[in-house]
N, C-alpha and C positions, 0 to 999 in steps of 0.2 A: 431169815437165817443170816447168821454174820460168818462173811469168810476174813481169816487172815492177811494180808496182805505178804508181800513176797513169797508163795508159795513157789516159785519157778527154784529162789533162789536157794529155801532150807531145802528141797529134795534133792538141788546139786546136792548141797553139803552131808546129807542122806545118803547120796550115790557115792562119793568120794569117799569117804568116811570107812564106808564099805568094803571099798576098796584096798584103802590104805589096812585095814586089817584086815582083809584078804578072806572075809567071811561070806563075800560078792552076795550078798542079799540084805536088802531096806524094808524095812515097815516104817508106812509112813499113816497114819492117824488124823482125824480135824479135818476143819473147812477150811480151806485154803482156794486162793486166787491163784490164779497163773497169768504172767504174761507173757512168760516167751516160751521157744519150747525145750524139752526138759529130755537131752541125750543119753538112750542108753545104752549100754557098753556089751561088748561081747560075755560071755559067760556068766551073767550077772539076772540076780530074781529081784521083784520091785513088787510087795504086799503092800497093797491097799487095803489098810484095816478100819471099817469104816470110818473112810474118805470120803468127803466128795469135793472134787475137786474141779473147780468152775472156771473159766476162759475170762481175763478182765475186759471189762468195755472198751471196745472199740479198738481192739491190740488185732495186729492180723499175726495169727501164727498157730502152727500145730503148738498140741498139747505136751505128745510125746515123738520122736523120733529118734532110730538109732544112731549110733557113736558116727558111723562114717555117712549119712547120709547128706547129701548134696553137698561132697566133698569132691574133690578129683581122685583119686584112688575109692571111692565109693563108687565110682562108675564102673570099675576093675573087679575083677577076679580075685587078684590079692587083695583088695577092700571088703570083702564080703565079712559082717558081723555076726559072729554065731553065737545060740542058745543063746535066747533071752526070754526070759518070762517078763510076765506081765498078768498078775493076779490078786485077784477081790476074797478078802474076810467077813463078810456080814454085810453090812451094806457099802458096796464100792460105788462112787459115780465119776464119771466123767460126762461133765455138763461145760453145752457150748455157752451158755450164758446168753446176753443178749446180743442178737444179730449185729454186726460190724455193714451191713450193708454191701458186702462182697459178692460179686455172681459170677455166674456164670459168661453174662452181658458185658463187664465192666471190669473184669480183670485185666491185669497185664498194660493197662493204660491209666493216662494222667497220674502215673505214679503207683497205681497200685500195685500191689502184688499179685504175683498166679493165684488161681482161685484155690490151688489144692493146699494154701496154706491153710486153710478153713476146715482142713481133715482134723479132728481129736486126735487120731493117731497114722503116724504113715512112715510105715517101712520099706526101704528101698534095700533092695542087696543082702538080705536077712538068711542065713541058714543053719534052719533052727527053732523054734519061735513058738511062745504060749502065750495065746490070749485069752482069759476065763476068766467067768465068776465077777461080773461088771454088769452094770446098767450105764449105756450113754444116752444122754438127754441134750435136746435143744439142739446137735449139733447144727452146724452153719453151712454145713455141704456134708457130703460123705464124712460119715462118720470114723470109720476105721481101713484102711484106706493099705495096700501091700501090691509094687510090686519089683520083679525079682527076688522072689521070697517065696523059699522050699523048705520044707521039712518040719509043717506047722500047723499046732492044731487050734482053732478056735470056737471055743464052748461057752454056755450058760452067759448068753449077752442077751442083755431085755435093751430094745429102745423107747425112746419114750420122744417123738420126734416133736417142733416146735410146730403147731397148730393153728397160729394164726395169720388172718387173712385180713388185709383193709381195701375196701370196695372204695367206688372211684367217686366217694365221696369225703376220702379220709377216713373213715369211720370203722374204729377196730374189731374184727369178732373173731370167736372162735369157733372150729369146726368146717373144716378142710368142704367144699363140694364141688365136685368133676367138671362143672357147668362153670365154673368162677375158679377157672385156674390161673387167671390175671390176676386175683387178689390176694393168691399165696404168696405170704411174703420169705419163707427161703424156697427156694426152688430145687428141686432135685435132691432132698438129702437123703442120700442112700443109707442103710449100715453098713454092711460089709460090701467090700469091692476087693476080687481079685484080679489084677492085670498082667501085664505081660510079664513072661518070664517065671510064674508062679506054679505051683507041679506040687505033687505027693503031701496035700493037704487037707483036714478033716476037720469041716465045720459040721457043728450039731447044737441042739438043742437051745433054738434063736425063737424069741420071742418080742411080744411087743408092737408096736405100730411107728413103722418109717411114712416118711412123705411119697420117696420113690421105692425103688427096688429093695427090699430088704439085704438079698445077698446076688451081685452082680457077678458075672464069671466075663470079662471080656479080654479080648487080647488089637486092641485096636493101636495104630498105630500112630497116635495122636501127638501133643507140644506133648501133653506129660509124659508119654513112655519113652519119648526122644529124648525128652531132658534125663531119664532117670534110667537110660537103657546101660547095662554093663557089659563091657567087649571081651568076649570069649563066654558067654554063656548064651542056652539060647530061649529063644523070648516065647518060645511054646507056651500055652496056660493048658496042662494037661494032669490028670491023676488028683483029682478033686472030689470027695465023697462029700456028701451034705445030705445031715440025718434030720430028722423032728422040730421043721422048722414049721412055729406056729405065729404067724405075724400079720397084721393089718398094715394094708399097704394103702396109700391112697391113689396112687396113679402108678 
C-alpha cells in the first residue's frame, strides 16, 4: 500500500480551511503519512472517509491531539477544548506503522521523548468529545489515550495491535505467548486508557485484540498526570459506563 507523504501537513490545511469558512468540519480521504501531530480545535468535526492514516518511520509523536494541549493554559481551566469529534466513514484507520523503538524502559532519556508520545491519539483538558467509527492498528503504546477529558463518548473502535515478537535469537515471529513476554516487541499497548480527571463517559462497542488492556480505567498519580494535570478541576476518574466490549487481550 502507498501512503502520501505530508499527511500531517494537507489536514492542517483541511482543519484551517474549515475554519476560515466557519463550516468547522473536514473530510479527509487517502493514505496518508503523518509525522507530527495534527491539533484539533474546539468545536470542530474531523471525517475520516476511508482513510487510513499511518505514523512515518521513526518520527516520535501523537497522531492526533487537541488545540491547547501541552500548552500552558491547557493545564487551566480557561484552556479546556470543547466538542470535538473525531469520526470514521467506511473504512477509517489509524495505524502506528512501524515501531520507532520507544518504551516504556527508555523514555525521557538520551534524548528521547516521554513514552505517551507513542499514543495515536491523546487528549488532555477536553470537554466534550467523540471518538467512533475507527480501526487503530500497530499502535506503539496506548492507543487512544484521555486525560482530563469529560463529557465523551467512545464507540465502534476495532484494534488490531502489533503482534510480533523476536526471541533472543534475533529471529522474528508472529503470535504473541504468555511464556515469552521478553520477546514482545511493543510492550503494553493498551486501547483505550482513561486517567485522571476523566468523568461522565460512554465507551461501548470495542472490539479486536490489544497486546495489554483493552480499556484501562486508572487514576494513578504518575509523570503523565503531573504533567497534564489542570488546576481547578478535579482528578477524580468517576461516571464511566462500558458496554459490549468484545476483545482479545494478550496479557
Amino acid at each position: 500500500m502507498n501512503f502520501s507523504k505530508g499527511g500531517s501537513a494537507y489536514l492542517r490545511s483541511k482543519i484551517e480551511e474549515s475554519v476560515r469558512n466557519e463550516s468547522r468540519t473536514a473530510i479527509v480521504s487517502g493514505n496518508w503519512e503523518i509525522d507530527e501531530a495534527i491539533r484539533l480545535p474546539s468545536n470542530f468535526t474531523l471525517i475520516l472517509e476511508d482513510a487510513h492514516l499511518r505514523m512515518a518511520d521513526g518520527v516520535y509523536s501523537n497522531m492526533f491531539v487537541n488545540e491547547h494541549h501541552g500548552t500552558d493554559i491547557g493545564n487551566t481551566a480557561n484552556g479546556t477544548d470543547r466538542n470535538i469529534n473525531l469520526i470514521g466513514r467506511g473504512n477509517a484507520i489509524l495505524d502506528g506503522g512501524n515501531y520507532n523503538g520507544l518504551s516504556e524502559k527508555n523514555h525521557s532519556r538520551d534524548g528521547l521523548p516521554p513514552i505517551w508520545k507513542n499514543n495515536l491519539l491523546l487528549f488532555t483538558n477536553v470537554d466534550g468529545f467523540k471518538v467512533s467509527d475507527i480501526s487503530c492498528h500497530n499502535q506503539r503504546w496506548w492507543a487512544l489515550n484521555f486525560i482530563y477529558c469529560v463529557n465523551g463518548y467512545i464507540g465502534n473502535i476495532d484494534f488490531c495491535s502489533n503482534d510480533t515478537a523476536i526471541d533472543e535469537n534475533g529471529n522474528v515471529y508472529h503470535g504473541l505467548k504468555r511464556e515469552k513476554y521478553a520477546d514482545v516487541l511493543v510492550k503494553n499497548a493498551d486501547g483505550i486508557d482513561l486517567r485522571q480527571g476523566c468523568h461522565d463517559i460512554l465507551i461501548e462497542n470495542i472490539t479486536g485484540f490489544t497486546e495489554d488492556d483493552s480499556v484501562a480505567l486508572t487514576a494513578l498519580n504518575g509523570k503523565l498526570e503531573q504533567t497534564f494535570a489542570v488546576k481547578g478541576l478535579s482528578s477524580d476518574l468517576c461516571n464511566v459506563e462500558i458496554r459490549n466490549i468484545r476483545t482479545a487481550a494478550f496479557c
